[in-house]
N, CA, C and O atoms as CSV, one atom per row, in Angstrom:
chain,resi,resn,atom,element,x,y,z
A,1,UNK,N,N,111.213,-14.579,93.992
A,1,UNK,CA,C,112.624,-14.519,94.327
A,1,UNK,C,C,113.382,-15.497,93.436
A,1,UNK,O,O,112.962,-16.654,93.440
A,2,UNK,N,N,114.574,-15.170,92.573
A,2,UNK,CA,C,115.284,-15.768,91.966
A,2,UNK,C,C,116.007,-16.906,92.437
A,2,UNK,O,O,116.276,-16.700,93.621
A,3,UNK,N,N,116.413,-17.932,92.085
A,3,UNK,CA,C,116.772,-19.346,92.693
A,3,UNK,C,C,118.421,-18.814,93.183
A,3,UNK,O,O,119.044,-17.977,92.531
A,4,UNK,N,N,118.903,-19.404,94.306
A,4,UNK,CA,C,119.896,-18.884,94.542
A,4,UNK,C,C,121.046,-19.397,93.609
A,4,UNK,O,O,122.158,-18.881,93.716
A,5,UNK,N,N,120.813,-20.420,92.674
A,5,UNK,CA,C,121.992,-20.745,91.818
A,5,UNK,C,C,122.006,-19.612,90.378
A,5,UNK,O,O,122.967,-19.589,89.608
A,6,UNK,N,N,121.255,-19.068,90.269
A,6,UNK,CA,C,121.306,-18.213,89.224
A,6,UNK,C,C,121.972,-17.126,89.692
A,6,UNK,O,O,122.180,-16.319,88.786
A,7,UNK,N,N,122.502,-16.695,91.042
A,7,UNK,CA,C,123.084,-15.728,91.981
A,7,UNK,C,C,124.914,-15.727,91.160
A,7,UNK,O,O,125.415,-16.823,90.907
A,8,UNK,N,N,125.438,-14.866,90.947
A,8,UNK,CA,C,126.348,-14.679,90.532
A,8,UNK,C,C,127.483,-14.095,91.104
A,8,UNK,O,O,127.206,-13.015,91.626
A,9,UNK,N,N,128.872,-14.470,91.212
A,9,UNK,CA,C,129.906,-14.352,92.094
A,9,UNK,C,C,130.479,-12.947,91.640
A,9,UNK,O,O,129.921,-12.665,90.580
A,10,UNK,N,N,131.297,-12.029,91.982
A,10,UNK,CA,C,132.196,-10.951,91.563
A,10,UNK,C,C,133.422,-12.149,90.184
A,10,UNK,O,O,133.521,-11.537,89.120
A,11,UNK,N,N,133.931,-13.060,90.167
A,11,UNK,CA,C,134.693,-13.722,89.212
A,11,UNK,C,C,133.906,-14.074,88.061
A,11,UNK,O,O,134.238,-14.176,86.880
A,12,UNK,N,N,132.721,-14.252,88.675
A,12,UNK,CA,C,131.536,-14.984,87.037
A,12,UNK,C,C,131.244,-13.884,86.558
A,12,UNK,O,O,131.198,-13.643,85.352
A,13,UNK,N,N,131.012,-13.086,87.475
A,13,UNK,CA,C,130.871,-11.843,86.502
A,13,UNK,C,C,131.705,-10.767,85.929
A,13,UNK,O,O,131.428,-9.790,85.233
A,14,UNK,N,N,132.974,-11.298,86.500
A,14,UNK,CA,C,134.378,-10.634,85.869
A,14,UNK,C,C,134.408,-11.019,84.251
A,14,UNK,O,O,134.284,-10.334,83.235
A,15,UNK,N,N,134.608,-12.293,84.463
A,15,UNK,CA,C,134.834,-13.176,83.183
A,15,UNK,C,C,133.552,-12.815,81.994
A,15,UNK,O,O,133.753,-12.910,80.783
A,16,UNK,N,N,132.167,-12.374,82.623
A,16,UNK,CA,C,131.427,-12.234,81.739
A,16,UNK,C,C,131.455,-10.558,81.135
A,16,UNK,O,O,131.038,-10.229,80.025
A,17,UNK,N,N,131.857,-9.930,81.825
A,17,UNK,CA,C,132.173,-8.521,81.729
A,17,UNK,C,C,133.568,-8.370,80.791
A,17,UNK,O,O,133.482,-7.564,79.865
A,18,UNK,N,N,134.945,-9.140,80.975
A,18,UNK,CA,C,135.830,-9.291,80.148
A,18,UNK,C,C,136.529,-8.221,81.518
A,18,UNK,O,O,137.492,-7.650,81.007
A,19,UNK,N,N,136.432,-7.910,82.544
A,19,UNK,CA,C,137.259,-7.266,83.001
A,19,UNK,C,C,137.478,-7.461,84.107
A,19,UNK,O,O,136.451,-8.033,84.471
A,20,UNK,N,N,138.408,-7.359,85.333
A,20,UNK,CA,C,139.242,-7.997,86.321
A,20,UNK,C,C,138.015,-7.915,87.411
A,20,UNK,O,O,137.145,-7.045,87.388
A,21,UNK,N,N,138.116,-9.102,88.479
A,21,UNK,CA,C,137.374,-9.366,89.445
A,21,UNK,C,C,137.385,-7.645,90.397
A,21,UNK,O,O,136.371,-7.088,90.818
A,22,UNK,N,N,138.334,-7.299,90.484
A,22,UNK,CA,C,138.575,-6.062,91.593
A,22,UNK,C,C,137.486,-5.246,90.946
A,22,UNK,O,O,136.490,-5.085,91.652
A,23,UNK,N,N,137.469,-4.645,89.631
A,23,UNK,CA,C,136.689,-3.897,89.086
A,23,UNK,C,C,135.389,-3.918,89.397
A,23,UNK,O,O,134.724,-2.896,89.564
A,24,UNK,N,N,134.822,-5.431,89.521
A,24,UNK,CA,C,133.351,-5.358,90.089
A,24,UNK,C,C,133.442,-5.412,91.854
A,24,UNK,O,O,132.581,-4.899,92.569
A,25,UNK,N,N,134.133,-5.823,92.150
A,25,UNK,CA,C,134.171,-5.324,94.033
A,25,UNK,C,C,134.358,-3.761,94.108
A,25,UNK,O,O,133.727,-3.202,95.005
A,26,UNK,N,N,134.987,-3.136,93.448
A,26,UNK,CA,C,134.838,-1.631,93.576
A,26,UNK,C,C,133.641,-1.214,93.138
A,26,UNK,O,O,133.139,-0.223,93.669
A,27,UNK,N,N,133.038,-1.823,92.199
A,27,UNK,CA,C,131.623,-1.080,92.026
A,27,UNK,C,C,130.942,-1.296,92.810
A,27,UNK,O,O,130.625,-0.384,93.573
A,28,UNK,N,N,130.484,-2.421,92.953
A,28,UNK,CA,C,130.070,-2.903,95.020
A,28,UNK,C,C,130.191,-2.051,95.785
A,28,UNK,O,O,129.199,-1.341,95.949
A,29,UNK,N,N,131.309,-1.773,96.501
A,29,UNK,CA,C,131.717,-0.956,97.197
A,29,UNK,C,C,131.574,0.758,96.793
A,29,UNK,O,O,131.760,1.666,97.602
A,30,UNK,N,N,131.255,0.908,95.555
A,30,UNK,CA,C,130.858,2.561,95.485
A,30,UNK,C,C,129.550,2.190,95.269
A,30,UNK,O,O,129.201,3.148,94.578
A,31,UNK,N,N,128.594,1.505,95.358
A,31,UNK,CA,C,127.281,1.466,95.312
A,31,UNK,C,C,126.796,1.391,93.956
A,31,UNK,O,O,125.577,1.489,93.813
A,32,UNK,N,N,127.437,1.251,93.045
A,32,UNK,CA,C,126.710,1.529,91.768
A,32,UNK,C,C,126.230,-0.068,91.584
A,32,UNK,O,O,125.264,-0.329,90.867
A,33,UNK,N,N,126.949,-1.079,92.258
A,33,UNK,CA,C,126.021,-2.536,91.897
A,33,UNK,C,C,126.070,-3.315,93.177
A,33,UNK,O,O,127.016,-3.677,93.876
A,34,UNK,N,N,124.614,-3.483,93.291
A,34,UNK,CA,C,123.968,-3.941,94.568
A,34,UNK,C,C,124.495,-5.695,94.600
A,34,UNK,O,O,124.479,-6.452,93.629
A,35,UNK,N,N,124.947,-6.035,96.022
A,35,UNK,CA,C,125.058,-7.351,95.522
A,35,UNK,C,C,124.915,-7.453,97.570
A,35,UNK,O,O,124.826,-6.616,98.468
A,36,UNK,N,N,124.967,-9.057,97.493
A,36,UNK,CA,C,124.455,-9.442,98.817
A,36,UNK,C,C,125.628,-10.024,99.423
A,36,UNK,O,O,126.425,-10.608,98.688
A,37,UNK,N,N,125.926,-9.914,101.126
A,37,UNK,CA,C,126.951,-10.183,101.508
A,37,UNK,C,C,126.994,-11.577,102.359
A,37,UNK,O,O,126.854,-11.529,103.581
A,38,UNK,N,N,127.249,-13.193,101.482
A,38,UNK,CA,C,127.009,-14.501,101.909
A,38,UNK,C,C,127.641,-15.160,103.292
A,38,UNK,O,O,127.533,-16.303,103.736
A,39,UNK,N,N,128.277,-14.109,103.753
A,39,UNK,CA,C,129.841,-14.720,104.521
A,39,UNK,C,C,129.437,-15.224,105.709
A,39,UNK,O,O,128.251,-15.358,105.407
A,40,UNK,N,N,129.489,-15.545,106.640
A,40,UNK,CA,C,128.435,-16.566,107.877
A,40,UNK,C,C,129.543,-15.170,108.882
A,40,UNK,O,O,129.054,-15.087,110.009
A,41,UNK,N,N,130.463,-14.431,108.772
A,41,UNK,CA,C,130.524,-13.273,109.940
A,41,UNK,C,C,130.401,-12.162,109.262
A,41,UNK,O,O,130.430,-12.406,108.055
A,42,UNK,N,N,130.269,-10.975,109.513
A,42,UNK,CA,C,130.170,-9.496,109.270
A,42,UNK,C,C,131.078,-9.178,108.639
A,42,UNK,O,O,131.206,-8.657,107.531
A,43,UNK,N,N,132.169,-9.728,109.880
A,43,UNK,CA,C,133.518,-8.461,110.566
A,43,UNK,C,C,134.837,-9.364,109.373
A,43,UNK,O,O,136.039,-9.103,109.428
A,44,UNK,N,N,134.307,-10.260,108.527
A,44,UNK,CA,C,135.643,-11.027,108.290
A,44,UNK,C,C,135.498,-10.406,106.787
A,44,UNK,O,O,135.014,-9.303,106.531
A,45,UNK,N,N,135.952,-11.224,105.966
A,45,UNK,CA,C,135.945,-11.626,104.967
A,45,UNK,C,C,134.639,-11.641,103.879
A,45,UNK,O,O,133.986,-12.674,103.728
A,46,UNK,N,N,134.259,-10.140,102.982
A,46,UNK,CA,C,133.004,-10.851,102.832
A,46,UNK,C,C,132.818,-11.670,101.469
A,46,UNK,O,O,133.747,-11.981,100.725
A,47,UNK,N,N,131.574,-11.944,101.280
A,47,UNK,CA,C,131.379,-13.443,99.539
A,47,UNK,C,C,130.080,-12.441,99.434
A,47,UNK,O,O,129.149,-12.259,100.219
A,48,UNK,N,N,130.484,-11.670,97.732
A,48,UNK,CA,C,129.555,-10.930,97.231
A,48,UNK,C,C,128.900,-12.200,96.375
A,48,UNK,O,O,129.509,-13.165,95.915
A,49,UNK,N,N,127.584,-11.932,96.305
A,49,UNK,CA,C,127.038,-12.464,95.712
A,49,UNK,C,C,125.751,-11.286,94.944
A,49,UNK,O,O,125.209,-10.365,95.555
A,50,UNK,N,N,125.495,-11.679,93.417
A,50,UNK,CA,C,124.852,-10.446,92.834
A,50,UNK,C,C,123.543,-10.972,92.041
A,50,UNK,O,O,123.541,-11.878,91.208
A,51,UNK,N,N,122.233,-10.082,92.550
A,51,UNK,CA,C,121.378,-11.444,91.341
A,51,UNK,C,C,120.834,-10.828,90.278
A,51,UNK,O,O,120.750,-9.604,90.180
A,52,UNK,N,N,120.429,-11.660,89.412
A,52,UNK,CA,C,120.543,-11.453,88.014
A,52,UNK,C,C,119.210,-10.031,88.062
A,52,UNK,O,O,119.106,-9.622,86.906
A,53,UNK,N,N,118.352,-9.325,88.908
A,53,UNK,CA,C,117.808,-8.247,89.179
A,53,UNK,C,C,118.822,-7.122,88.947
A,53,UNK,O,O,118.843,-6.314,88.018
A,54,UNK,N,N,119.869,-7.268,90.250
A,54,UNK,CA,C,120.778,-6.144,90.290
A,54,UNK,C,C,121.374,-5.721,88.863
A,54,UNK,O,O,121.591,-4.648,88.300
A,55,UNK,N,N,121.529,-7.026,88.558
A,55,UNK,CA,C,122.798,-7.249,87.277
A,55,UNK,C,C,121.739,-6.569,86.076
A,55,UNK,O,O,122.283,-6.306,85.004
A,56,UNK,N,N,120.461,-6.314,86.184
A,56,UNK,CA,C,120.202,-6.034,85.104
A,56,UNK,C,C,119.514,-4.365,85.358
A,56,UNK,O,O,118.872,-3.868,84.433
A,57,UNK,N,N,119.644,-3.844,86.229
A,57,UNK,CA,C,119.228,-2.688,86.887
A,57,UNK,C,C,120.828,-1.820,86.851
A,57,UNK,O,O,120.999,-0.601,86.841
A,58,UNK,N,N,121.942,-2.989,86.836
A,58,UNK,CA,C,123.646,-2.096,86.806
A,58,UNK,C,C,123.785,-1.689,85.439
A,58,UNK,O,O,124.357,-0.672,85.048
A,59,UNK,N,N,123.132,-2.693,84.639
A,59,UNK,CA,C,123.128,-2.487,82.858
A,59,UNK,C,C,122.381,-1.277,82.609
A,59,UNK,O,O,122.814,-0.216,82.159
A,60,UNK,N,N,121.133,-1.587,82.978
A,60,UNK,CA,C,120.338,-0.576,82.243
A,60,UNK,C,C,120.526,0.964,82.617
A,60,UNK,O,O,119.970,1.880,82.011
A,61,UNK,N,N,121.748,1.183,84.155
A,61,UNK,CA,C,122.029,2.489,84.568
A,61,UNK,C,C,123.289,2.703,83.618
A,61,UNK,O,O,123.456,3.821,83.132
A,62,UNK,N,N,124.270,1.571,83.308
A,62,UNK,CA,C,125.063,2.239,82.427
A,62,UNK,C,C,124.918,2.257,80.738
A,62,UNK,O,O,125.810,2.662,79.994
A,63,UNK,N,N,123.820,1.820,80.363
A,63,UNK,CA,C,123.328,1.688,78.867
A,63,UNK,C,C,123.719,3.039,78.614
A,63,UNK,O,O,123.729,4.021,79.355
A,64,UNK,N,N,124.217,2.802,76.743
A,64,UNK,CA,C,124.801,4.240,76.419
A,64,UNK,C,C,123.377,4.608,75.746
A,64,UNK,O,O,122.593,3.794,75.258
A,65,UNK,N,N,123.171,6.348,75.843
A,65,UNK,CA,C,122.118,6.933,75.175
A,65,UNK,C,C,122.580,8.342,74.748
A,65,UNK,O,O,123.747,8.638,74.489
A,66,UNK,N,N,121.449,9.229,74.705
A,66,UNK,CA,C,121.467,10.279,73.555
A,66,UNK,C,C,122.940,10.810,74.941
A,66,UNK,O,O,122.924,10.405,76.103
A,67,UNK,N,N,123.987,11.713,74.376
A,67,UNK,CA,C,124.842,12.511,74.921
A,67,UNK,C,C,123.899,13.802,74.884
A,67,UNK,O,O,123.091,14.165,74.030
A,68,UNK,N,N,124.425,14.589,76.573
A,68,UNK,CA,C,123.733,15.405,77.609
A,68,UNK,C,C,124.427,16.464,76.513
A,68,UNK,O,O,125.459,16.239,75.883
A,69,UNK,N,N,123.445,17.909,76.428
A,69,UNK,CA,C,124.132,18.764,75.767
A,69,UNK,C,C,124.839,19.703,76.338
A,69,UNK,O,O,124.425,20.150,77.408
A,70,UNK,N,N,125.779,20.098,75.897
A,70,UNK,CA,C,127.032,21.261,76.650
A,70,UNK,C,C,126.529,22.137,75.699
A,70,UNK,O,O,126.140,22.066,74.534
A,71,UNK,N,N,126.766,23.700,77.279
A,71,UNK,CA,C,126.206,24.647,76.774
A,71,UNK,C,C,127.499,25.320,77.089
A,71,UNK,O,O,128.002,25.294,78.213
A,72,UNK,N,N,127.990,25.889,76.117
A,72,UNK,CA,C,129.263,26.767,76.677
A,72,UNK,C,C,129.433,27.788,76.783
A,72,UNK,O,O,128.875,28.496,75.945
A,73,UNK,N,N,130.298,28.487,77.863
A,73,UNK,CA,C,130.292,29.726,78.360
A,73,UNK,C,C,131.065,30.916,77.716
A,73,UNK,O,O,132.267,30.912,77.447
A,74,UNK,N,N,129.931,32.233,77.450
A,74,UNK,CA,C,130.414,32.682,76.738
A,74,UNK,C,C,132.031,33.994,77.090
A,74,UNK,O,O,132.002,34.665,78.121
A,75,UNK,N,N,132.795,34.081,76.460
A,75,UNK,CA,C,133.620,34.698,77.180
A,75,UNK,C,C,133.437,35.774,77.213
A,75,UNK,O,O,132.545,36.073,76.419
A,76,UNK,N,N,134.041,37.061,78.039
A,76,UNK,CA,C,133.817,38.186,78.545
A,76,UNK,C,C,134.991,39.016,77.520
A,76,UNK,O,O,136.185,38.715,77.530
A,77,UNK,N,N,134.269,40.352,76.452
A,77,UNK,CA,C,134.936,40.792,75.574
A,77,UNK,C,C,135.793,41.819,76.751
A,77,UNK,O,O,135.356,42.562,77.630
A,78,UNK,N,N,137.238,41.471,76.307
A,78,UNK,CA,C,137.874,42.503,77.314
A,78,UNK,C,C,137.584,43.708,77.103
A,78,UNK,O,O,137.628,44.457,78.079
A,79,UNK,N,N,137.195,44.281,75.753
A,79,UNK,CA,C,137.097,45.961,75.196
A,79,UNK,C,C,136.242,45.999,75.511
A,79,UNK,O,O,135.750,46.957,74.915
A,80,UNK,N,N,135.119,45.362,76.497
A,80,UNK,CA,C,134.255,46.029,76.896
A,80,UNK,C,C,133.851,46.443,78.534
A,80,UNK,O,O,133.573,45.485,79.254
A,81,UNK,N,N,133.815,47.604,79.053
A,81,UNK,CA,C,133.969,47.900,80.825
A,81,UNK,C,C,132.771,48.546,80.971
A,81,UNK,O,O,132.154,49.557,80.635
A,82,UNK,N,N,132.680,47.214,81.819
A,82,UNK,CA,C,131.001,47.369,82.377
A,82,UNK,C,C,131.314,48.024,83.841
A,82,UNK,O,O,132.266,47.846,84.601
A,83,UNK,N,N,129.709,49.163,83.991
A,83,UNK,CA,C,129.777,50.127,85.192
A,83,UNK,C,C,128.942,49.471,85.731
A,83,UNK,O,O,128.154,48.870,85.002
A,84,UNK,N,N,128.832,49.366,86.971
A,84,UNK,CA,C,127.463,49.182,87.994
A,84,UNK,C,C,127.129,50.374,88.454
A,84,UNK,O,O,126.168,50.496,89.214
């Protein structure tokens, strides 16, 4: 288990990301990055906390790789009337 000071806040990891604290509480909150909830009640206020596991399991799901191939659909020649 990782030391809890290596545990990382939604702001430390704003600043290390280059992009606004909200941005990583919404990912939190849609599940795409696991983080732990420190707050001493449930129902209040919660203190995400994220550890450097998650943080590297959120990377490696959004690492860029080969692009998925599109297969496109072919269109239907109007001059042609199909019977069943």
């Amino acid at each position: 288990m990782p030391a809890i000071a290596s545990y990382l806040s939604p702001p430390q990891l704003a600043e290390h990301f280059g992009v606004d604290a909200k941005k990583i509480i919404g990912w939190i909150r849609a599940g795409e990055l696991r983080a732990v909830n420190i707050a001493t009640t449930t129902c209040g206020r919660p203190r995400w906390k994220i550890s450097p596991s998650d943080l590297a399991a959120f990377e490696s799901a959004r690492a860029a790789g080969p692009q998925p191939r599109v297969t496109r659909r072919r269109r239907k020649d109007p001059s042609v009337i199909q019977f069943f």
